[in-house]
C-alpha positions in Angstrom: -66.5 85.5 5.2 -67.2 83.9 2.1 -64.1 85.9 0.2 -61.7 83.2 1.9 -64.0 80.3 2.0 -64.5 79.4 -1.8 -66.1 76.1 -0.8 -68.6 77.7 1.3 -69.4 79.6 -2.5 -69.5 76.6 -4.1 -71.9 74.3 -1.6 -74.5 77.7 -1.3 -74.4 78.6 -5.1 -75.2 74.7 -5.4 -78.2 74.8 -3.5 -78.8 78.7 -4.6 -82.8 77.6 -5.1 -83.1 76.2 -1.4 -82.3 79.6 -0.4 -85.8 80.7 -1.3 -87.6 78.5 0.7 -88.9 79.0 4.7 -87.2 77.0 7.6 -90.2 75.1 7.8 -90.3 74.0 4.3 -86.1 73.1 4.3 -86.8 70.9 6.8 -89.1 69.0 5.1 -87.5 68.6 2.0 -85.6 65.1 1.5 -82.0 65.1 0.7 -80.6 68.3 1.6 -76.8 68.4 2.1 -76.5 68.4 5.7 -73.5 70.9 5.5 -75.9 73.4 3.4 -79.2 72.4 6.0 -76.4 73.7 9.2 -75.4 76.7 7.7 -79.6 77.5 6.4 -80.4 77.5 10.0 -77.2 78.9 11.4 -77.4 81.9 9.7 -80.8 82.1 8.5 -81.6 82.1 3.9 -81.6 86.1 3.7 -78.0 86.2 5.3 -76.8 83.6 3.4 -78.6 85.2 0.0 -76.5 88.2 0.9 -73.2 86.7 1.5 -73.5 85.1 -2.0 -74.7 88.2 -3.8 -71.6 89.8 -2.4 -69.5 87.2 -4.1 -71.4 85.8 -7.2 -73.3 87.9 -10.2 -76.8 86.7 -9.2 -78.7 89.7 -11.0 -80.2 87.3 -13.8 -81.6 85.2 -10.6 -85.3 86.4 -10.7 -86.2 86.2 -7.3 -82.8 87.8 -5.9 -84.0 90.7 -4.0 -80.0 91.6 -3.2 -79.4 91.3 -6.8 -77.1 94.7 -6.4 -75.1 93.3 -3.5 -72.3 92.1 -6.2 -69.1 93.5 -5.3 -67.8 94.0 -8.9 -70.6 96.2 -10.1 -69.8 99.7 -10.3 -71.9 102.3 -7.9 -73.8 103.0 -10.6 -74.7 99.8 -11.7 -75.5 98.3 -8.5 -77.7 102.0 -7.8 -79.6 101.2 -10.9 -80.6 97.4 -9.6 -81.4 98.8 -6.6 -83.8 101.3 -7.8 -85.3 98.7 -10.0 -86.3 96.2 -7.4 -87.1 98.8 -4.8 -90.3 99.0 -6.9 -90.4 94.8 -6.3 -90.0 95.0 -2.9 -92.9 98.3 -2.4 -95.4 96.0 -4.2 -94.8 93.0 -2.5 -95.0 95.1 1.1 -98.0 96.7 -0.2 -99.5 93.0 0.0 -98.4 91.6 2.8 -97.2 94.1 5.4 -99.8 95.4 7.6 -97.3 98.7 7.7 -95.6 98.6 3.6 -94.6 102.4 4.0 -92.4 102.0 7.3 -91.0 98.6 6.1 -90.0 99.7 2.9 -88.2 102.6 4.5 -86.5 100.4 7.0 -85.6 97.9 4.2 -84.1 100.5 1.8 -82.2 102.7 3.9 -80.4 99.1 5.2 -80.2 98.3 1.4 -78.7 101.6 0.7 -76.5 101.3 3.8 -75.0 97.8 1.9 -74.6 99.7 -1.2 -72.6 102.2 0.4 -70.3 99.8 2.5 -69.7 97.3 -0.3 -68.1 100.6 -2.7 -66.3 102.9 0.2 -68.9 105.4 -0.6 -67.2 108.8 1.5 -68.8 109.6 4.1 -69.5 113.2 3.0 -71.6 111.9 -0.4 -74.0 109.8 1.9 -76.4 112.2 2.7 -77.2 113.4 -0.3 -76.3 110.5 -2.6 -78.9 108.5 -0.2 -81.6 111.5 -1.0 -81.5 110.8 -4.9 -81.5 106.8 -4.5 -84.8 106.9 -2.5 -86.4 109.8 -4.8 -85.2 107.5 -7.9 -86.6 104.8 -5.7 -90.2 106.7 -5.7 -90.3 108.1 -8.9 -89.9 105.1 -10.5 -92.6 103.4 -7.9 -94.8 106.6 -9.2 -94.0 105.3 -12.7 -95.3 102.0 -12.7 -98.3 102.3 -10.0 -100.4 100.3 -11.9 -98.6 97.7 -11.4 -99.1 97.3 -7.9 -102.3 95.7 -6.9 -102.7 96.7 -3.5 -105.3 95.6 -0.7 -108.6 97.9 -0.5 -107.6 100.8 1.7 -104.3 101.2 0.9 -102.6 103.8 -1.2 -101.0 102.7 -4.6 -98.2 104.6 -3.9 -95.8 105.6 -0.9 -95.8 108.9 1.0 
């Protein structure tokens, strides 16, 4: 959608930090481009975060959790971000979900399954290709456990 509509680039890269806030929040905030405010609540700010990682290189954007979306990184490249904020999105789960192992899970296999549209990955490297992401994906979770401050009861690692 956004490959043909460069203006459509243009007015969400211009109000890229909007993206990050809730509905609720949007709607209170004065002078929002109305344009920008119909396609927020149209499409929702993840969906429109995703269109525009597709299109733009928003890896240096810190709170970018589709940061590896970019169409012009190589597999590896956008494999390597997406190991790397796996880790982000396991600690922030551990927080706030009341189940963080089964929504990471469903999160990262829909991440992966992005990954793999966005390059053509062959249908025959999916399987195991998938396998090595999500052990990278908990190795590297493994790696940096005490970085995760989890709530009493909860593992500091995933399964």
């Amino acid at each position: 959608m956004l490959l043909d509509q460069p203006q459509l680039v243009k007015l969400l890269d211009s109000n890229l930090k909007l993206l990050f806030l809730s509905r609720q929040r949007l709607m209170r905030t004065p002078n929002v481009d109305p344009q920008f405010k119909q396609l927020f609540l149209q499409f929702d700010s993840q969906t429109c975060l995703k269109a525009l990682s597709t299109v733009l290189d928003l890896s240096e954007v810190k709170m970018n959790q589709y940061k590896f979306m970019h169409r012009h990184f190589s597999l590896g490249k956008a494999i390597r971000i997406l190991i790397s904020e796996g880790f982000f999105l396991y600690r922030n789960l551990v927080n706030k979900s009341v189940d963080p192992q089964f929504e990471f899970n469903r999160l990262i296999n829909s991440w992966i399954d992005f990954v793999f549209a966005i390059h053509n990955v062959p249908s025959p490297d999916k399987t195991e290709l998938r396998r090595v992401i999500c052990e990278s994906i908990m190795l590297n979770i493994a790696l940096r456990k005490h970085q995760i401050k989890g709530r009493s009861g909860k593992d500091d690692h995933p399964n």
